[in-house]
C-alpha positions in Angstrom: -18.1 1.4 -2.3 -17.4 -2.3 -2.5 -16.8 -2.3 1.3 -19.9 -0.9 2.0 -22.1 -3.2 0.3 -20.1 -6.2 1.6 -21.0 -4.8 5.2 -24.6 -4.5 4.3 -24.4 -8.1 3.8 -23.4 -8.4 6.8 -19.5 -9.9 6.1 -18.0 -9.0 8.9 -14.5 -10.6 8.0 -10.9 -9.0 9.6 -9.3 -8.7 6.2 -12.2 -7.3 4.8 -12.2 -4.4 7.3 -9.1 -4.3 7.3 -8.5 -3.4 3.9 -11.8 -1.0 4.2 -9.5 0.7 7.2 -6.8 1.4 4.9 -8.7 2.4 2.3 -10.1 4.8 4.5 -7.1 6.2 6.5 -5.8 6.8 2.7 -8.5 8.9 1.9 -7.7 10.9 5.1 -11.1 9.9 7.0 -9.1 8.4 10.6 -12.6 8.9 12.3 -14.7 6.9 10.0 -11.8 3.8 10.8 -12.2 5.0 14.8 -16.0 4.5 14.1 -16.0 1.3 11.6 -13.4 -0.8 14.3 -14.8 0.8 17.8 -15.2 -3.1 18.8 -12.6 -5.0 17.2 -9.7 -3.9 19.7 -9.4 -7.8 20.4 -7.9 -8.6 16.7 -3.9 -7.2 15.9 -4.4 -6.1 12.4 -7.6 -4.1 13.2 -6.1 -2.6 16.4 -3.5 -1.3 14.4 -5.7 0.6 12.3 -7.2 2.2 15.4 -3.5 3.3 16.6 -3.1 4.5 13.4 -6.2 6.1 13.4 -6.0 7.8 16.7 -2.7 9.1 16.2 -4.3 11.0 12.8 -6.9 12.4 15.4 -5.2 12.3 18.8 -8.2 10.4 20.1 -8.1 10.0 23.8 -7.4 6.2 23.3 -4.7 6.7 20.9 -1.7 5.9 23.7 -4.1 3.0 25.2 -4.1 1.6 21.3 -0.6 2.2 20.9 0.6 0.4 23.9 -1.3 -2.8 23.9 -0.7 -3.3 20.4 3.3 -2.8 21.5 2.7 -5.3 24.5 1.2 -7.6 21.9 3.8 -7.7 19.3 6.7 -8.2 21.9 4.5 -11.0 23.0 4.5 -12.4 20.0 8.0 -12.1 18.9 9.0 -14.1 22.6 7.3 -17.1 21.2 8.2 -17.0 17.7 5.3 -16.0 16.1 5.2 -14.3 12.7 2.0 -14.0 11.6 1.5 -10.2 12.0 5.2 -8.9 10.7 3.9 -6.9 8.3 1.3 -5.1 10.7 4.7 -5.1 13.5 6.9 -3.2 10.6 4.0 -0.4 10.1 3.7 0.0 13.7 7.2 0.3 14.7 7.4 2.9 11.1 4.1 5.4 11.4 3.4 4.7 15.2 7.0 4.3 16.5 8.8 6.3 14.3 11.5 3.6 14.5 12.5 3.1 10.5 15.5 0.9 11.1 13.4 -1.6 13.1 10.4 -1.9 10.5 12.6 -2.2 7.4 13.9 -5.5 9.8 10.8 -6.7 10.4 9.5 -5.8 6.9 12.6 -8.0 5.0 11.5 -10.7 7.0 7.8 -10.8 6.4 8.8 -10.3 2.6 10.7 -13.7 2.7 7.5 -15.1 3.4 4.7 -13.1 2.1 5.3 -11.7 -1.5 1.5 -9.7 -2.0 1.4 -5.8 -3.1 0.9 -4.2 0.8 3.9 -6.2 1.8 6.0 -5.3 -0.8 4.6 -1.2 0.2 5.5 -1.5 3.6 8.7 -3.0 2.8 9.4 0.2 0.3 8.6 2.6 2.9 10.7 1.0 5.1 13.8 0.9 3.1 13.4 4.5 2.1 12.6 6.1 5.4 15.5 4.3 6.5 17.2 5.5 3.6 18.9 1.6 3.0 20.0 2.5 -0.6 21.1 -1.3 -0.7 17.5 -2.5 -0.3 16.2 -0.3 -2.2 18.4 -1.5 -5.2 17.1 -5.3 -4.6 13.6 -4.2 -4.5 13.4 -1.6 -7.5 15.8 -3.9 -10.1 13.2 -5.1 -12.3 11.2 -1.6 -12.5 12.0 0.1 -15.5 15.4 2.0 -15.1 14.2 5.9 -14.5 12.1 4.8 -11.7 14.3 2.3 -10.0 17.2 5.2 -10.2 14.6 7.9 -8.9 13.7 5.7 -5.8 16.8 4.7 -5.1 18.2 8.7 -5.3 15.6 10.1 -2.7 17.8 8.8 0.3 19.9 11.5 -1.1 17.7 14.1 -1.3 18.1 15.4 1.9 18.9 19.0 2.4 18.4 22.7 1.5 16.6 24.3 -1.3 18.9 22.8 -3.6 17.8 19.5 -2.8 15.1 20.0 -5.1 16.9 21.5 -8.2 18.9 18.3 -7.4 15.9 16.4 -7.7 14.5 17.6 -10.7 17.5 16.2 -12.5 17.2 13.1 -11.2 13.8 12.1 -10.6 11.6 10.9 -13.8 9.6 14.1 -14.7 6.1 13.7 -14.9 3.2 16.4 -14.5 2.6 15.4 -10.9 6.1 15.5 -10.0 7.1 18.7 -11.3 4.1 19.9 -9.7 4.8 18.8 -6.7 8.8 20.4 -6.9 7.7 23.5 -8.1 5.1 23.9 -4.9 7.9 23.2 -2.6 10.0 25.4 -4.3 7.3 28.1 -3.4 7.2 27.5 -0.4 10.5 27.8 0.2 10.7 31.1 -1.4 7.7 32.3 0.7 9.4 31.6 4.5 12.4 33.6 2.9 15.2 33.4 5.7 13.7 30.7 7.5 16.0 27.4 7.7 14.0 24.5 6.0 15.3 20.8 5.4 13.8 19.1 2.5 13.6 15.2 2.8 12.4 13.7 0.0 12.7 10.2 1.5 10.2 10.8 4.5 7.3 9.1 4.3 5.8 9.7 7.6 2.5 10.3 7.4 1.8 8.7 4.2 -1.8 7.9 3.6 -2.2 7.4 7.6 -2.5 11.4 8.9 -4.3 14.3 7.9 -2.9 17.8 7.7 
């Protein structure tokens, strides 16, 4: 890959491993990012690709990660500093679990930074905290079937029916319809089992495998 050879040429920049980390925690490969930032623990964006990281695995360090990166980002909000509010909104979503917070952190670090992984994490935000009101600001100059699918899945939260629901609402594609019909197998297969479909959860997304 492009990140690969850039390493070989011995480039050794944060954002560029950074962005390699994602990259890499998207494909579902947590232990090549363990491996690739073993020694960058001192840098904020990097650690939080090792938290991320070691939560996929449950690496021994994974808590040790966690909580200095915490202990870090409360130090930095005490004195004001915003630098890192995009990396504080994905850790308080896929590490903390705490949506409400990160969409907050996520509206403010939009105000400022504008690129196309802000303007992600603020989308996951708003939709795992199911903020239909943010999600109309973000998604009003997307063409009008997507912005009215994203802005339904806060809704989508329920029984099998949820995803007869969905199907009416969401813009039908192959993958989509796909990916409705599967749950709708699965459903049928655990019978009398009580599922709840949430359409809106995005744990998990391109950070954890299984």
């Amino acid at each position: 890959t492009y990140f690969q050879r850039a390493l070989k040429l011995g480039v050794t920049d944060q954002f560029l491993l950074g962005a390699y980390a994602d990259f890499l925690l998207t494909q579902n490969k947590p232990d090549a990012v363990i491996e690739l930032l073993s020694n960058w623990e001192r840098s904020d964006i990097l650690l939080l690709r090792l938290a991320l990281a070691g939560k996929a695995t449950k690496h021994p360090k994974a808590t040790e990660w966690a909580n200095k990166l915490r202990d870090r980002f409360k130090e930095a909000a005490q004195r004001g500093d915003r630098l890192h509010e995009q990396e504080a909104a994905r850790f308080e979503l896929d590490i903390e679990n705490k949506p409400s917070q990160a969409l907050a952190l996520a509206v403010n670090n939009y105000k400022l930074q504008k690129e196309p992984r802000d303007a992600q994490v603020l989308l996951r935000a708003a939709l795992a905290a199911k903020d239909v009101a943010e999600l109309t600001k973000l998604t009003r100059q997307l063409p009008a079937s997507v912005a009215n699918g994203l802005c339904a899945l806060p809704q989508l939260y329920g029984d099998v029916q949820v995803l007869d629901e969905a199907q009416k609402c969401l813009p039908s594609s192959p993958l989509m319809d796909s990916a409705l019909q599967n749950l709708k197998w699965l459903a049928q297969r655990l019978g009398d089992v009580r599922t709840t479909f949430d359409l809106a959860d995005l744990r998990g997304y391109a950070y954890y495998a299984g």
